[in-house]
C-alpha positions in Angstrom: 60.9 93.3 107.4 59.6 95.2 109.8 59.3 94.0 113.7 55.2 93.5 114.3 56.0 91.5 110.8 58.5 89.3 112.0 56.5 89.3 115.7 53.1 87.8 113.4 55.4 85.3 111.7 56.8 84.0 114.9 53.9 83.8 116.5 52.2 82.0 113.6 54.8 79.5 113.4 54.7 79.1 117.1 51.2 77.8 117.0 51.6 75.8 113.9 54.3 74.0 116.2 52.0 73.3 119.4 49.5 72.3 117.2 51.3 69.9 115.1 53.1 69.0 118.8 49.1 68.6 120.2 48.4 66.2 117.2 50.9 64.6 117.7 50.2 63.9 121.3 46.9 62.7 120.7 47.9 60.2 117.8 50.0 58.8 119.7 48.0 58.6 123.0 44.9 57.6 121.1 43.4 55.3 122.8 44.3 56.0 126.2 42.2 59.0 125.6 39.3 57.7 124.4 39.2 55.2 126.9 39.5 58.0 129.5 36.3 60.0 127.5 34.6 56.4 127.4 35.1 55.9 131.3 33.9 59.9 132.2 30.2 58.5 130.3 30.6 54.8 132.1 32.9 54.3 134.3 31.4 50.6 134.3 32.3 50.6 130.2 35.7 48.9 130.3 34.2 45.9 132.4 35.2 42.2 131.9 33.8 39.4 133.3 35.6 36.4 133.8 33.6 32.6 135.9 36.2 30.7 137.1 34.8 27.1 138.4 38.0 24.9 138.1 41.3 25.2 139.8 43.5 25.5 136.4 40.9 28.6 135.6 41.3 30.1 138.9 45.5 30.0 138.5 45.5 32.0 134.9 42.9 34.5 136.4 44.8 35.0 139.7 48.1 35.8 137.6 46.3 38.3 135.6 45.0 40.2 138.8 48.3 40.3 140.9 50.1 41.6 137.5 46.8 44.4 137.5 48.0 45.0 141.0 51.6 46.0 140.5 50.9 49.6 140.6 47.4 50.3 142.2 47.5 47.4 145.0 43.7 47.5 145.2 40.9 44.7 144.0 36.9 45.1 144.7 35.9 42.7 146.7 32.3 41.1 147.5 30.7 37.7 148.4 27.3 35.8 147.7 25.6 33.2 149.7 22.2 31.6 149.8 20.0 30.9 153.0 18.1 28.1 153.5 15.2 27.7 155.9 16.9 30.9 157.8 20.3 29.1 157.9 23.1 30.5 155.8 25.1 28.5 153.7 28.7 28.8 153.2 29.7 31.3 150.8 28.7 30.4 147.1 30.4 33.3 145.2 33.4 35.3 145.5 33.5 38.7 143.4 37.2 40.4 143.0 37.9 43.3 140.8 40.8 45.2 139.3 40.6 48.7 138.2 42.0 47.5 134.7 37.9 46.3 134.9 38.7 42.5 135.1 35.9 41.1 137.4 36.9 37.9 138.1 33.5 35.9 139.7 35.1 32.5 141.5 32.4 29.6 142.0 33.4 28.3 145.4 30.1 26.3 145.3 31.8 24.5 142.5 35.5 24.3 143.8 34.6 23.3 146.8 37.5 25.0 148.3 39.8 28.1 147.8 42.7 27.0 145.9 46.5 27.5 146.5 46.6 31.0 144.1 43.4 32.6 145.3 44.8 32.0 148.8 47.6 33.6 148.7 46.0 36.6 147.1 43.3 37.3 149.8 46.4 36.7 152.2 48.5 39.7 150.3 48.3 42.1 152.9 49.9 44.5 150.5 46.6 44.5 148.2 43.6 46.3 149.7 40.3 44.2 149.4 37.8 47.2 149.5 33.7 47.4 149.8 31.0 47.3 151.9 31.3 46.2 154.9 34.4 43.8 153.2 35.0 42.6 157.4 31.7 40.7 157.8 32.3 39.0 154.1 35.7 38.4 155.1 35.0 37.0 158.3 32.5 34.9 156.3 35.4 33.4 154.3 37.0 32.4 157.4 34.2 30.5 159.0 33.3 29.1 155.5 36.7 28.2 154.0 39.4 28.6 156.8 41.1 31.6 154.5 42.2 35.0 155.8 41.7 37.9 154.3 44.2 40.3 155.0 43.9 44.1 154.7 40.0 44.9 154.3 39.3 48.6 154.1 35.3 49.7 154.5 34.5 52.5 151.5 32.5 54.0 154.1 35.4 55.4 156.2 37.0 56.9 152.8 33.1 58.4 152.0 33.4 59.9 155.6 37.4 61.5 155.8 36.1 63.3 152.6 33.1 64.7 153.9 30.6 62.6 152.0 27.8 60.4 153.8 28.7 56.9 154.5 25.8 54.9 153.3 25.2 51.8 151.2 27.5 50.9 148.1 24.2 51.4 145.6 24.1 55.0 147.3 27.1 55.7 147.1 27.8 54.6 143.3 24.9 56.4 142.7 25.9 59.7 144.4 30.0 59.4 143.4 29.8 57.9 140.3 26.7 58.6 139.0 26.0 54.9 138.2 22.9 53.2 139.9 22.9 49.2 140.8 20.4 46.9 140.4 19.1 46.2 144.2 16.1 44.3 143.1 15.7 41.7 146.2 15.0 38.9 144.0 18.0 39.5 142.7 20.1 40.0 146.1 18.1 36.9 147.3 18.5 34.5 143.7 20.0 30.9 143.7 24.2 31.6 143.6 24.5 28.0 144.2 22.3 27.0 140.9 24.5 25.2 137.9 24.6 28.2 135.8 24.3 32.0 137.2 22.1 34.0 134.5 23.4 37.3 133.0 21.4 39.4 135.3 23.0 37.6 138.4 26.3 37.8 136.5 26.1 41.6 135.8 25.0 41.8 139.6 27.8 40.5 141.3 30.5 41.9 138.7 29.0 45.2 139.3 29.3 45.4 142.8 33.2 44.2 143.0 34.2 46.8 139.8 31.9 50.0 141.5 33.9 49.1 144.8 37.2 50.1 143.0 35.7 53.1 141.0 34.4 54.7 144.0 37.8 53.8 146.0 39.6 55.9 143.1 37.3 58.6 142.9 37.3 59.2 146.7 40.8 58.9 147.3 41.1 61.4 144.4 38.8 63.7 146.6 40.8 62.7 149.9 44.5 63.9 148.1 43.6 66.3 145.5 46.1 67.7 143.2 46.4 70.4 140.5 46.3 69.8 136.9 49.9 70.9 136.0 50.8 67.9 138.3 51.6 65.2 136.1 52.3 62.7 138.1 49.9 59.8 139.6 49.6 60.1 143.4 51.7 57.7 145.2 49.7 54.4 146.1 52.1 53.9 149.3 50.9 57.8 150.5 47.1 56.3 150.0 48.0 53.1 152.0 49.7 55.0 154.8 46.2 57.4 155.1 44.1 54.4 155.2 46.1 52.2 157.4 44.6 52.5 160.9 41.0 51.9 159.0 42.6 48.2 157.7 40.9 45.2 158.9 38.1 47.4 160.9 34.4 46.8 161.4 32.9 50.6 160.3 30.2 49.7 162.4 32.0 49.9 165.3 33.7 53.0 164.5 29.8 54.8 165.4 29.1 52.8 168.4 31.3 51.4 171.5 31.4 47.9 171.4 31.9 47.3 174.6 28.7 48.0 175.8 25.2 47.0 175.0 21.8 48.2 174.7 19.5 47.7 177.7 15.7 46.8 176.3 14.2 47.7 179.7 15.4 51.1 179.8 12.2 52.7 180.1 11.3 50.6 183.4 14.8 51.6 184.6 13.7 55.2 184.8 11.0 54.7 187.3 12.8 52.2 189.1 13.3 53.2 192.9 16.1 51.2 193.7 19.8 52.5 193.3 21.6 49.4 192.3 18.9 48.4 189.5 19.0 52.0 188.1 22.8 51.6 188.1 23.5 48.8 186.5 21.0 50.3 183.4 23.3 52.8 183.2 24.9 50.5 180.5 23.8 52.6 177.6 25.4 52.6 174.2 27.3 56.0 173.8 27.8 57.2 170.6 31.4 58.4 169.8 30.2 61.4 167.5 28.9 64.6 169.8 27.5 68.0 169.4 30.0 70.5 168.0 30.2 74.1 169.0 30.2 77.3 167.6 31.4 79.1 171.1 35.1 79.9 171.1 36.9 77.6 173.7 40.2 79.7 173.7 39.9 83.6 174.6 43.6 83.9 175.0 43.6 86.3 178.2 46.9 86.5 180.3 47.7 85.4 183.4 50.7 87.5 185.0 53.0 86.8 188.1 53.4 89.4 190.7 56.2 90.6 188.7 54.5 91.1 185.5 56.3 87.8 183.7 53.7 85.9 181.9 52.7 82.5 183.2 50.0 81.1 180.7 47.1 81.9 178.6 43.3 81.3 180.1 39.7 81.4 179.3 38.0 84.9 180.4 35.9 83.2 183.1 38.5 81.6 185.0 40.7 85.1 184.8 37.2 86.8 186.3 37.6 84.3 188.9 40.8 85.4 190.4 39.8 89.0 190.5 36.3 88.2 192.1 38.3 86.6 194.4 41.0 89.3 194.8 43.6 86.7 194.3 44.4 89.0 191.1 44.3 92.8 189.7 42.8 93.6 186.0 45.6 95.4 184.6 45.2 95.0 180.9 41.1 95.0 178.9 42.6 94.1 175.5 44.0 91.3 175.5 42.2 90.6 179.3 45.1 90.2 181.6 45.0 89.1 185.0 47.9 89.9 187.6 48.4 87.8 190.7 48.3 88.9 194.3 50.2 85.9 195.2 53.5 83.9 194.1 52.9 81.0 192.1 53.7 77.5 192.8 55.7 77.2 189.7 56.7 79.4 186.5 56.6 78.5 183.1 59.8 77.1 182.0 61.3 75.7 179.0 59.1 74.4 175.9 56.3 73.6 178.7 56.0 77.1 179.5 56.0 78.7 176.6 53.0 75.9 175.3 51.0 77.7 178.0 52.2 80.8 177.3 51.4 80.6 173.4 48.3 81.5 172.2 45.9 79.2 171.1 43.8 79.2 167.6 39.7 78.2 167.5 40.1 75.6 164.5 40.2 72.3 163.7 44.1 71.4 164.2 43.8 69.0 161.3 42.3 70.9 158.5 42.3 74.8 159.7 38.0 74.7 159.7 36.8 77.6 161.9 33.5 77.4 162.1 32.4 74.5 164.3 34.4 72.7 166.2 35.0 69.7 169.4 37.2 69.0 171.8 39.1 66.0 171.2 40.7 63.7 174.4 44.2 62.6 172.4 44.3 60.6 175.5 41.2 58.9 175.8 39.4 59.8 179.3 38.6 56.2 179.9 42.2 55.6 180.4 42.8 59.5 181.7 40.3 59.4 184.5 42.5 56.1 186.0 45.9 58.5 186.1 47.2 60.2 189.7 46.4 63.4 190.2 49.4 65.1 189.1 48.7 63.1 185.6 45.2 64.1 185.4 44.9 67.8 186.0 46.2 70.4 183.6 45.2 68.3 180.6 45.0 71.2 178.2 47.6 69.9 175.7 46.1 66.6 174.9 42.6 68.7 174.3 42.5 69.9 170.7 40.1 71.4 168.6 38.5 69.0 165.3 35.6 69.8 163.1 33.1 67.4 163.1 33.9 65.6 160.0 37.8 65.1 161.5 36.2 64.2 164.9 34.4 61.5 163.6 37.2 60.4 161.0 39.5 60.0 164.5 37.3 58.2 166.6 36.7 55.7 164.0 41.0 55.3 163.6 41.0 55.4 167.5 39.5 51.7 168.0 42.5 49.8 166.4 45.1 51.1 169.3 41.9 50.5 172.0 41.8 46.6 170.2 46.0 46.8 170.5 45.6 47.6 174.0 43.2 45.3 174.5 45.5 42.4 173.6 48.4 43.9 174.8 47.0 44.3 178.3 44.4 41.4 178.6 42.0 43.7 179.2 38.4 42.9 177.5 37.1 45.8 175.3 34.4 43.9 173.4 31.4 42.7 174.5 31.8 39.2 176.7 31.8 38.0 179.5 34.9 39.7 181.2 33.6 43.0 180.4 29.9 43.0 181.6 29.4 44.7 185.4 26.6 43.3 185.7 24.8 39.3 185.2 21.4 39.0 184.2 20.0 36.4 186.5 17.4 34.5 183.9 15.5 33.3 186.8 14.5 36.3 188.6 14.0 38.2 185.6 10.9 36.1 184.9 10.0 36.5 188.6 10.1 39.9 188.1 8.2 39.8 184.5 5.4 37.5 186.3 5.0 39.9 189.1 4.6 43.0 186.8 1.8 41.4 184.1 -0.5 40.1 187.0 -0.2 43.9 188.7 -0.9 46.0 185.9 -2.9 43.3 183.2 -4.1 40.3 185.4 -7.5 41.6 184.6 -6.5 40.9 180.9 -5.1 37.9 181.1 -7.1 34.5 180.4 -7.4 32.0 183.0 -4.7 29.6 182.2 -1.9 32.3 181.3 -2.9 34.0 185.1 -2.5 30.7 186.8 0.5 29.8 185.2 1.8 33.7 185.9 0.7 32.5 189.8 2.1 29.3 189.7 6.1 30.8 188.5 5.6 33.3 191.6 4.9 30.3 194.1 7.3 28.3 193.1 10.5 31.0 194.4 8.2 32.1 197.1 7.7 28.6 198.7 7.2 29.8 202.2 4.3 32.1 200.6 0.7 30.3 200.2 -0.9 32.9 198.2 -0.3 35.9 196.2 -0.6 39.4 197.5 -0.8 43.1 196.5 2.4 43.4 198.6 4.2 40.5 197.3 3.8 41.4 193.9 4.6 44.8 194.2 7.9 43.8 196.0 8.5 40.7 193.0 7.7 43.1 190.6 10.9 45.3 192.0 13.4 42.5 192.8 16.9 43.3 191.0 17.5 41.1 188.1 21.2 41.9 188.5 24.4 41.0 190.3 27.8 41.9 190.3 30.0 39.9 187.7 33.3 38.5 189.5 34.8 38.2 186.4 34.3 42.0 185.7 37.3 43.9 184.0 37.0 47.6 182.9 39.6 47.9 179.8 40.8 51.9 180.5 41.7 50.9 184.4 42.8 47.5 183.3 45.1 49.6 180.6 46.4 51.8 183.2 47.3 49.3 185.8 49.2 47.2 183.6 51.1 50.5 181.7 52.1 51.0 185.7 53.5 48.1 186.6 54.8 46.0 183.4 54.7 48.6 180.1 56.9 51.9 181.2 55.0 53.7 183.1 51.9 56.1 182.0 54.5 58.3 180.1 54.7 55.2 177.6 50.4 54.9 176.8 50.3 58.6 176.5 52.6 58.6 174.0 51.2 55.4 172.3 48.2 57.8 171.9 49.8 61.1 170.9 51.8 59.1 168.2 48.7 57.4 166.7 46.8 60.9 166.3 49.9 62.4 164.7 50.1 59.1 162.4 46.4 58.6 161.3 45.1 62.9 161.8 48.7 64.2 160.1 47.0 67.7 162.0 48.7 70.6 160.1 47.8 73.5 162.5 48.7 72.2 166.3 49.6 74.9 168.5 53.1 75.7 168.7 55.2 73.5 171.2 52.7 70.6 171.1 55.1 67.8 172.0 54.7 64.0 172.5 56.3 64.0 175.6 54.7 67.0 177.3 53.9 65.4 180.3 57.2 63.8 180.7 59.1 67.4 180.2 56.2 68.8 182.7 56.8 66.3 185.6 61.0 66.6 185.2 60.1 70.5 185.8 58.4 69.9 188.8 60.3 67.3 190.6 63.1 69.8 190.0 61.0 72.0 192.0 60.0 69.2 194.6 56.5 69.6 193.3 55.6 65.7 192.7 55.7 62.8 195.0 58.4 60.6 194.0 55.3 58.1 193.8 53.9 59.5 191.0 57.0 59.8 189.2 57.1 55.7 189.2 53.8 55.5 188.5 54.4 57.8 185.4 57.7 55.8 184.5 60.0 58.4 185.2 61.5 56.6 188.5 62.4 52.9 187.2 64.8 51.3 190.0 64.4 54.7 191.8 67.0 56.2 189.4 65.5 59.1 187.6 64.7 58.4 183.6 62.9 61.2 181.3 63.0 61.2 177.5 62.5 64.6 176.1 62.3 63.9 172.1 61.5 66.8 171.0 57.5 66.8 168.5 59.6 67.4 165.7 61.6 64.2 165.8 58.5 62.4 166.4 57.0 63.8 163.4 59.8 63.0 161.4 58.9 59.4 161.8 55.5 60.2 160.5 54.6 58.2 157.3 
């Protein structure tokens, strides 16, 4: 037999094996595969829907979710209510889902109360409870039922890591999985409490819990992709550890600070002539997100010493601004390099140095993206801006470059450790009492309301209305028997405001406390380097990035008597006036990473 002969046979017999070994394969896999092919067409098909109403119900369908939960520790999770005359009533409906598609609908209208079983499930921190806005129904729960639902995770957040829009759950179902939800307000609005939910109510609420799941597997899919030679299932516990600092969070808050408020009389603030009014409008909800550039923020020109030994890497204008000045010499055009005229205070030494000396790449540091980029404050510059001197100059290595979509993703993760701070250090960072500037006094605000609609409408206003106006004016001014021009032009400027005693601002509340009871302000710059390192997992930080930068940086320059000893307690370096740096290297720190 000759050899192409034999070569045909072998190959003939070679794919009469993989196609007996395929058949087999799919005989034996059957049904898993169809169901896959059934869920590509509706990924709603393999729903079940299960009322529970009594306690003994509520037991055998708790069991079956915690046993769907072994492996994938997540259950969709939604709630239903009914308002009355404006008044909400406590909630009338609890939806949870698996992925295995049980939707298990639990009549707390009809229990009453939340029994032992389904307690201790919404308790399970271990099982995500994901959705839309899942915080406000949880807090809900709380009011309602005195339960506590542990570990709530927004499917907004996961829409935004992986670049999608964050928008309702009917957009988003419609836009990831392709499925669209029955929003009909009658149907939002219907009767949850009435004796027996109809099938379009039932397919309603079942719907919403089972699409929470579906789009929490296809996004996290998106979030940790993998090739399709890679057999095995992505590991829940590397999911949970992305979506940790997002746990328990309000989403809404990750857009806005909370801690401020909007001020309604803005416009009149702009025209305002008196400084302390205008001020205390300054109280402006800022938006976390900004504008990203395009411009490169590192050119990578050299900085020399007298000697020609390289001291650090700068932006072109600021190496123009030593030559302008002749405090250097151009000796180099590509790279630009810059020599001094003069000796240095310091040289770069150790890993410190050679951060400064290292060049530095234009892209995100998280995901490598190149073409539009912000700066990002690892250590927030409410907190930054409340550090000496020495702590609050040559920031540099705590500002790092994030695309937008990163930016926003880091913000968002960036209010748990300002909530942990806020407990740790009693320092207020929501909106209360304690963290308002300035009081609204009630009574001169309608002074000054009076004042302003007899000046520019009293020709408008009916009789009664204008004496009444008159009347609220006369009353403060008692000593006053009529109204002028003057007086109301001077009512219709008093200041509304005053200065709240009880006042605290959180970043210089932070700071004062890290000085004096917490380490030292090595210890809450760490706190922050260690979160963006946990929650970003950045992939492309320049080289010698190190947690404790500034604690390797000050050592160098009270070697060199360049700090006031001072400072170095401030910073934490000088406990008991005995010297203490720790200089953990980044790579240790990252080896604690999850």
């Amino acid at each position: 037999m000759v050899d192409g002969e034999r070569f045909a046979i072998t190959r003939r017999n070679a794919l009469v094996a993989a196609g007996l070994g395929l058949f087999f394969v799919i005989a034996s896999r059957r049904e898993r595969i169809l169901s896959y092919l059934r869920r590509l067409r509706d990924p709603l098909g393999h729903r079940r829907i299960e009322v529970i109403q009594t306690a003994d119900d509520c037991h055998r369908i708790v069991t079956e979710l915690k046993k769907h939960c072994h492996s994938f520790k997540v259950l969709g999770f939604d709630c239903e209510w009914v308002t009355v005359g404006g008044t909400r009533r406590p909630a009338a409906l609890l939806q949870l889902s698996s992925e295995k598609g049980l939707c298990a609908l639990f009549r707390l209208c009809s229990m009453k109360q939340i029994p032992k079983s389904l307690r201790e499930l919404l308790e399970d921190d271990e099982v995500l409870k994901v959705g839309v806005d899942p915080h406000g129904d949880a807090k809900k729960l709380c009011h309602d039922y005195g339960v506590g639902v542990a570990s709530t995770f927004d499917l907004r957040f996961l829409a935004a890591m992986t670049g999608r829009k964050p928008s309702g759950l009917a957009n988003m179902s419609k836009s990831v999985l392709g499925v669209e939800l029955d929003k009909h307000w009658r149907l939002v609005c219907s009767d949850w409490e009435a004796t027996e939910l109809s099938p379009k109510q039932l397919n309603y609420a079942a719907n919403d819990a089972l699409v929470a799941v579906e789009i929490f597997k296809r996004l996290t899919k998106e979030l940790l992709p993998k090739h399709f030679w890679q057999l095995h299932k992505i590991d829940f516990e590397t999911i949970r550890s992305r979506l940790d600092p997002f746990l328990e969070a309000s989403f809404k808050e990750g857009y806005f600070n909370p801690n401020t408020k909007l001020n309604k009389s803005k416009r009149f603030a702009q025209t305002s002539q008196k400084k302390t009014e205008s001020d205390s409008k300054k109280l402006q909800v800022r938006k976390y997100t900004t504008s990203a550039r395009s411009k490169v923020l590192y050119d990578n020109c050299l900085l020399e010493a007298p000697d020609g030994e390289l001291l650090c890497t700068i932006d072109k204008r600021k190496a123009k601004w030593y030559v302008e000045r002749n405090l250097g010499t151009e000796v180099n055009c590509e790279p630009y390099t810059v020599r001094l005229n003069f000796e240095p205070a310091g040289r770069a030494e150790g890993d410190v140095g050679k951060y400064y000396q290292t060049p530095k790449e234009n892209q995100c540091v998280v995901c490598g993206h190149r073409e539009a980029y912000i700066r990002k404050n690892v250590v927030p510059r409410e907190y930054r801006k409340h550090f000496p001197v020495v702590m609050k100059t040559h920031t540099s290595h705590d500002v790092l470059l994030l695309c937008h979509s990163c930016h926003q993703i880091s913000n968002i993760s960036d209010l748990k450790i300002r909530h942990k701070l806020s407990t740790m250090c009693d320092a207020p960072f929501t909106q209360d009492d304690c963290s308002i500037k300035y009081k609204e006094i009630p009574e001169l605000k309608k002074i000054r309301s009076a004042a302003r609609a007899l000046l520019n409408h009293g020709d408008k206003i009916n009789e009664a209305r204008r004496k009444e106006l008159e009347a609220v004016l006369l009353d403060y001014y008692e000593e006053e028997s009529e109204l002028s021009v003057e007086l109301l032009q001077t009512a219709a400027e008093i200041n509304t405001k005053e200065n709240n005693d009880n006042y605290c601002h959180h970043g210089e509340k932070v700071v004062q406390t890290f000085q004096d009871k917490l380490g030292g302000l090595i210890e809450l710059e760490k706190i922050w380097r260690l979160h963006f390192l946990n929650t970003m997992k950045p992939r492309f930080l320049p080289l010698h990035w190190d947690v404790n930068h500034n604690a390797n940086r000050l050592e160098i320059r009270a070697n060199e008597g360049r700090v006031e000893e001072a400072d170095l307690k401030l910073a934490g370096l000088l406990p008991d006036g005995n010297k203490k740096v720790n200089s953990t290297s980044n790579k240790e720190h990252m080896a604690g990473v999850p």
